[in-house]
C-alpha positions in Angstrom: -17.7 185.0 176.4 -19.0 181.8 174.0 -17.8 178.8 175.4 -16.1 180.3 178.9 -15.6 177.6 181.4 -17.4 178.5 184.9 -17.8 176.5 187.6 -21.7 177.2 188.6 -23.7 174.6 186.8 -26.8 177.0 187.4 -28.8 177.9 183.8 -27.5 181.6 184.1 -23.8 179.9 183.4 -24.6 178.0 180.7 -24.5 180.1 177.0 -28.4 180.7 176.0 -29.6 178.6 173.3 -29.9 180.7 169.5 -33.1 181.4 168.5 -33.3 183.7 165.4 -36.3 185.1 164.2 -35.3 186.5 160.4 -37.6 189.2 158.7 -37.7 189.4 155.4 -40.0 191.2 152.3 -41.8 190.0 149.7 -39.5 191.3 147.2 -36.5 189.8 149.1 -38.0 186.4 149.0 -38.6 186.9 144.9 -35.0 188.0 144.7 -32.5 186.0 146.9 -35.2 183.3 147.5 -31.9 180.8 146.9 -30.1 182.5 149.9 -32.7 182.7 152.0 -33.8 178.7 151.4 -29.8 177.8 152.2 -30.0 180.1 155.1 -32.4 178.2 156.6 -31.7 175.0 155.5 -28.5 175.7 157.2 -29.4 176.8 160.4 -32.1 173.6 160.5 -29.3 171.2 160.0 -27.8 172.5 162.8 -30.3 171.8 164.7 -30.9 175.4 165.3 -34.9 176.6 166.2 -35.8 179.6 163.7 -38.9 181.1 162.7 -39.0 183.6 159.5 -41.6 187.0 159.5 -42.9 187.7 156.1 -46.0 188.8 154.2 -48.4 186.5 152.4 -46.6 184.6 149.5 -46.7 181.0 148.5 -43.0 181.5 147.6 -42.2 181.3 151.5 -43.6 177.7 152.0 -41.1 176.2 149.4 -38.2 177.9 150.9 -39.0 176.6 154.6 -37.9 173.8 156.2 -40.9 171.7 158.0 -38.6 172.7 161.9 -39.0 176.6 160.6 -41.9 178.4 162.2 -43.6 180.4 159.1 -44.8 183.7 160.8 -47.3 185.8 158.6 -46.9 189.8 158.1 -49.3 191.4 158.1 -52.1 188.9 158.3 -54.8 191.0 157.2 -53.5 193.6 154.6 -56.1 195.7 155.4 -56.4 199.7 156.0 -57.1 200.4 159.6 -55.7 196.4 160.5 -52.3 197.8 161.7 -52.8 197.7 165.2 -54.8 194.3 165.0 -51.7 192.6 162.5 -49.0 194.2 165.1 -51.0 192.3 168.6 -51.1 189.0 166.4 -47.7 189.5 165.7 -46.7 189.7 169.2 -48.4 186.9 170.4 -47.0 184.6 167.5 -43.3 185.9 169.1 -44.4 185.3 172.5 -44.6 181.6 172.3 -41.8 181.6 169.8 -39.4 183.4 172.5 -36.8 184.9 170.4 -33.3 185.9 171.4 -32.1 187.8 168.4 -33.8 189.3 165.0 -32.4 189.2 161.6 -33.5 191.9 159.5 -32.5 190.9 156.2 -34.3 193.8 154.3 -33.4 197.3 154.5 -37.1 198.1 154.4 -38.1 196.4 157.7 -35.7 198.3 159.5 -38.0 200.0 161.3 -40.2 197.1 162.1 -37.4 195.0 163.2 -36.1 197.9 165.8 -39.7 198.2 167.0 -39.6 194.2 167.6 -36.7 194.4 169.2 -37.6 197.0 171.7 -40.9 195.0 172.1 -39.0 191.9 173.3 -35.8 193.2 174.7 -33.1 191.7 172.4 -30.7 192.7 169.8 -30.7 192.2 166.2 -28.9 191.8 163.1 -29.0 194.0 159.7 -28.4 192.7 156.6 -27.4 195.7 153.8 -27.3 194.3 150.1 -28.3 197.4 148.7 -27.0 201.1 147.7 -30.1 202.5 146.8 -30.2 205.9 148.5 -33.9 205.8 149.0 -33.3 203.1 151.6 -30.5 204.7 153.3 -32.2 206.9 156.1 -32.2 203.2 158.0 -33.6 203.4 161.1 -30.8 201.7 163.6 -30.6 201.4 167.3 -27.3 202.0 168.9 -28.0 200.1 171.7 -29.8 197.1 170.2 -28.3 196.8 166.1 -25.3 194.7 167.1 -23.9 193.8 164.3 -24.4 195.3 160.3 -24.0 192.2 157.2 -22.6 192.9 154.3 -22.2 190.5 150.9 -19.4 192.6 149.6 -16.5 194.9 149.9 -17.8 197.7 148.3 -20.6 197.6 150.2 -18.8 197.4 153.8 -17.0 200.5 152.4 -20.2 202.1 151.7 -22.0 201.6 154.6 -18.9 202.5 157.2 -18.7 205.6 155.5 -23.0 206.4 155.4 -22.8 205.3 159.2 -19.2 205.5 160.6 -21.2 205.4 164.3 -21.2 202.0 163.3 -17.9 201.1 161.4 -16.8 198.3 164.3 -20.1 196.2 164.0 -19.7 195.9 160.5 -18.6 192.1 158.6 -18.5 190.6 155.6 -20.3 187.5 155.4 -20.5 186.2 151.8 -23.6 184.7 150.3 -23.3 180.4 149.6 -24.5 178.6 146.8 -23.8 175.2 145.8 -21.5 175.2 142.8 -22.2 172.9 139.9 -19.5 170.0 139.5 -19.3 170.6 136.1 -19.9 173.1 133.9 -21.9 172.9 130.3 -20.4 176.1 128.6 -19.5 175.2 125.4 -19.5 171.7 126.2 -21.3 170.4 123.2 -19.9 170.1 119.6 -22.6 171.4 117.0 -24.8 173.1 119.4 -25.9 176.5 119.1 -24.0 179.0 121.3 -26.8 180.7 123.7 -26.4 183.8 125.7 -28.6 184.6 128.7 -29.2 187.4 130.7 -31.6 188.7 133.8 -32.7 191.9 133.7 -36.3 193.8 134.8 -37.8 195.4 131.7 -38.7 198.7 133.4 -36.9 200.6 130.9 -36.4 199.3 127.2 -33.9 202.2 126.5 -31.3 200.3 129.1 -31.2 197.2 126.2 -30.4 199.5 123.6 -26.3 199.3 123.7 -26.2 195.8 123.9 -28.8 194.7 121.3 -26.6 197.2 119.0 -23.7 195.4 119.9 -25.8 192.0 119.3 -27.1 193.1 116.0 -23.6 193.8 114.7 -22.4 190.0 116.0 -25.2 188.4 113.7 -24.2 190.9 111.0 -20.7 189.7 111.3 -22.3 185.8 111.1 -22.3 184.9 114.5 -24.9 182.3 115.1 -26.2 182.6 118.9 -29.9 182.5 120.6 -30.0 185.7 123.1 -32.3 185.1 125.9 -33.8 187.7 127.8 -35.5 186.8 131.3 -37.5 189.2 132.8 -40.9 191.1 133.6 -41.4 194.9 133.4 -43.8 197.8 132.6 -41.8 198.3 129.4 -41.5 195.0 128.0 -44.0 195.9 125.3 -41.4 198.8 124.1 -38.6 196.2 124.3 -40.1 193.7 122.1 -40.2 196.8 119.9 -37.0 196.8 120.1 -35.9 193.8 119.4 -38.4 193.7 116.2 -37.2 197.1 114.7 -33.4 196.0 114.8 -34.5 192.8 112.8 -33.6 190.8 115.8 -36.9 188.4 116.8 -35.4 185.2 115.2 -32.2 185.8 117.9 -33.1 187.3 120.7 -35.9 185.9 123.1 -37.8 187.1 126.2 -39.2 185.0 128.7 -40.9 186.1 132.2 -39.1 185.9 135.3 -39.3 182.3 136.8 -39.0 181.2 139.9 -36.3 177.9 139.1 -34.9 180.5 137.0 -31.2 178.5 137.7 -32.3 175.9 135.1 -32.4 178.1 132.6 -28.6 179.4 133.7 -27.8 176.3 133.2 -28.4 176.7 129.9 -26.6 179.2 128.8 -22.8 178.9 127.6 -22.5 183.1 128.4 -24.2 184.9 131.2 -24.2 188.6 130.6 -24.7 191.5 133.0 -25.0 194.9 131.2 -25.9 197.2 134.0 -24.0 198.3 136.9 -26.2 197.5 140.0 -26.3 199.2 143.5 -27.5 195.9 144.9 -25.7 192.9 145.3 -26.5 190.4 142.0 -27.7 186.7 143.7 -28.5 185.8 140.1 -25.0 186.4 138.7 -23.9 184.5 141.7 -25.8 181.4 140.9 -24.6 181.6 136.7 -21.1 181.4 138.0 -22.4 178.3 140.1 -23.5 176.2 137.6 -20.7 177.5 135.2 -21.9 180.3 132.5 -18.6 182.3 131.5 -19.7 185.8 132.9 -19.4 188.9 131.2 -20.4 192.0 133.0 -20.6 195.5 133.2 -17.9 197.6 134.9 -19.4 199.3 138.4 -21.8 197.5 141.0 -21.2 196.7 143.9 -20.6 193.0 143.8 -16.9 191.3 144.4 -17.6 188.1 142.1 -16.0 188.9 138.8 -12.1 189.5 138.4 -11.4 190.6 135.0 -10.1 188.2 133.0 -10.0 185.2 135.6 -13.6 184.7 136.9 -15.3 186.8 133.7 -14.9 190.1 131.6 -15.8 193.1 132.6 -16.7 195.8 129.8 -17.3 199.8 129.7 -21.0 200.3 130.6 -23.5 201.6 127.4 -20.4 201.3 125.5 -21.7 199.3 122.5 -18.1 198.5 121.1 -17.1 197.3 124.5 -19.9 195.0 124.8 -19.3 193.5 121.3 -15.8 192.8 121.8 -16.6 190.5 125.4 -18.5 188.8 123.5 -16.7 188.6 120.4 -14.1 187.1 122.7 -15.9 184.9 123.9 -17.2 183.5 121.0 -14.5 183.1 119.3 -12.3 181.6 121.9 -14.0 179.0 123.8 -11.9 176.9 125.7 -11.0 180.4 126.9 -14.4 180.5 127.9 -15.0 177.4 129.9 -11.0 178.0 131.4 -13.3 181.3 132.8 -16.5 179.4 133.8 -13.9 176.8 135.4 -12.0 179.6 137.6 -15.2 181.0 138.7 -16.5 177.9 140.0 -13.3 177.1 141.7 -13.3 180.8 143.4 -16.9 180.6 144.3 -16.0 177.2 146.3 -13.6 178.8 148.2 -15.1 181.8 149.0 -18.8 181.7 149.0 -20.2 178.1 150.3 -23.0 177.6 151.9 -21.5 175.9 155.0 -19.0 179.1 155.6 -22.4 181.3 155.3 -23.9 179.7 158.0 -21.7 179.1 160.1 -20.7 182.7 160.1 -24.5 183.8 160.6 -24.7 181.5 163.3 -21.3 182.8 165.0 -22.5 186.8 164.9 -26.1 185.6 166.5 -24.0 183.5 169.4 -22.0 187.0 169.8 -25.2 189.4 169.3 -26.5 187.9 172.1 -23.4 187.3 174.3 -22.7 191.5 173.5 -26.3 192.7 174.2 -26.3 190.5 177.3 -23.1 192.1 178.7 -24.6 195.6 178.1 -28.2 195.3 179.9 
């Protein structure tokens, strides 16, 4: 065990230094690139060596810490490279040295199992999504020692999709920093502004809550409604938004990258859709303290009705219009929710609990594969 007092003074008694070698996608960095940053961050500070595995994207050199080793996958994306990108690969690991793997995407499941076999140590999966095209994972009984989840629901999920593995299974809960303050409502005389993050793959998905947003500005509430996203259909949407005579309310932005400050901004953050992967982005509105409103369904754990936000009927236009009726109308209510969520998210999701519990499963990852081989 971690920390067992033995009298030989040899190397073999002393607990072998973590090394944790974390691979990641593209799309993961785009999407929880704030988790991933405070991950490593974390694990730097304490003066831990890590190295992170991930395709070409400039994203990944503002997110690492000068003591992380940036590993490139694959280096040529190239047909007929494969074999060539996997013997680079190898040799960037060999003088790295790992002693456990992170997978924290689904979809390199199956490269992290072959890395592990590779190099002869366990590994760590981290699940943050429901999406049943990702669920034929490809896990090792002898080497996945431990499953992370972000939420309830999802531990509930995945011990029932894979109940071989229902005792390697934790919660850990994803940190942010949480704003000292919050700005919702703040201001005397300022326009109230509503702001949501959504892709714009399907304009039909926007078409219960700009009813319910149309019928606010009919009733003569004064807002701005931003939308912040990119999408095959935001042509359509924009369409939309013009034939419900709502272009001098409702604005769409692309999909930044400090996409926080604009959070920050916003006095309401709204999620309309129920999502089978857990939300980072509603996570960080709560952080800098947006009252939340959000759809019923999901998988995340964040918003209690009527403490940390409201929760409405999905595609139920009158239930959308009445959250947000509320919260217009009432806001010191508002900031009394923006306020509670800050306060829950401190206790429950900081950064300094997330790594010290990430750094705790890869001590006993390695302490459970070593007792095993």
């Amino acid at each position: 065990m971690v920390g067992e007092q033995k009298d030989s003074t040899s190397s073999e008694a002393l607990p072998k230094p973590v090394r944790p070698a974390l691979v990641v996608s593209r799309r993961l960095l785009d999407d929880y690139s704030t988790y991933i940053e405070h991950l490593l961050v974390g694990l730097s500070a304490e003066s831990v060596r890590a190295c992170l595995i991930c395709s070409a994207c400039s994203r990944a050199e503002s997110i690492c810490p000068p003591t992380v080793e940036l590993i490139r996958y694959p280096i040529l994306d190239l047909p007929l490279m494969g074999h060539y990108n996997k013997k680079l690969l190898f040799e960037r690991l060999d003088k790295f040295k790992p002693t456990v793997f992170h997978c924290l995407c689904q979809s390199k499941a199956w490269l992290t199992r072959q890395l592990t076999r590779h190099f002869g140590v366990p590994y760590v999966l981290t699940v943050n999504s429901l999406q049943k095209r990702r669920w034929q994972l490809s896990l090792s009984p002898r080497r996945c020692a431990e499953i992370v989840v972000p939420s309830s629901h999802l531990a509930v999920a995945v011990r029932g999709y894979y109940p071989r593995f229902a005792e390697r299974i934790e919660q850990i809960n994803i940190g942010t920093f949480t704003a000292d303050t919050s700005e919702c409502f703040d201001k005397r005389g300022r326009l109230a502004s509503i702001v949501m993050a959504h892709p714009l793959d399907y304009a039909g998905e926007f078409e219960k809550l700009l009813g319910a947003v149309r019928h606010l500005v009919i009733d003569g509430y004064e807002f701005m409604f931003v939308i912040t996203g990119s999408g095959r259909q935001e042509r359509e949407l924009r369409k939309l938004v013009n034939g419900l005579g709502l272009t001098d309310v409702v604005l769409i932005v692309p999909k930044l990258l400090e996409w926080r400050s604009i959070l920050a901004a916003g006095d309401i953050f709204i999620k309309h859709q129920p999502s089978e992967s857990f939300d980072p982005v509603l996570l960080e509105a709560m952080a800098v303290g947006a009252a939340v409103v959000c759809s019923k369904g999901g998988v995340d754990d964040l918003v209690v009705d009527g403490k940390t936000g409201i929760l409405f009927e999905p595609d139920d236009e009158l239930s959308i219009y009445n959250s947000l009726q509320k919260l217009l109308n009432g806001r010191e209510y508002a900031r009394q929710l923006a306020a509670n969520a800050q306060q829950y998210l401190r206790e429950n999701h900081s950064v300094s609990a997330m790594v010290a519990n990430t750094l705790r499963i890869y001590r006993q990852v390695q302490q459970w594969y070593k007792s095993r081989v």
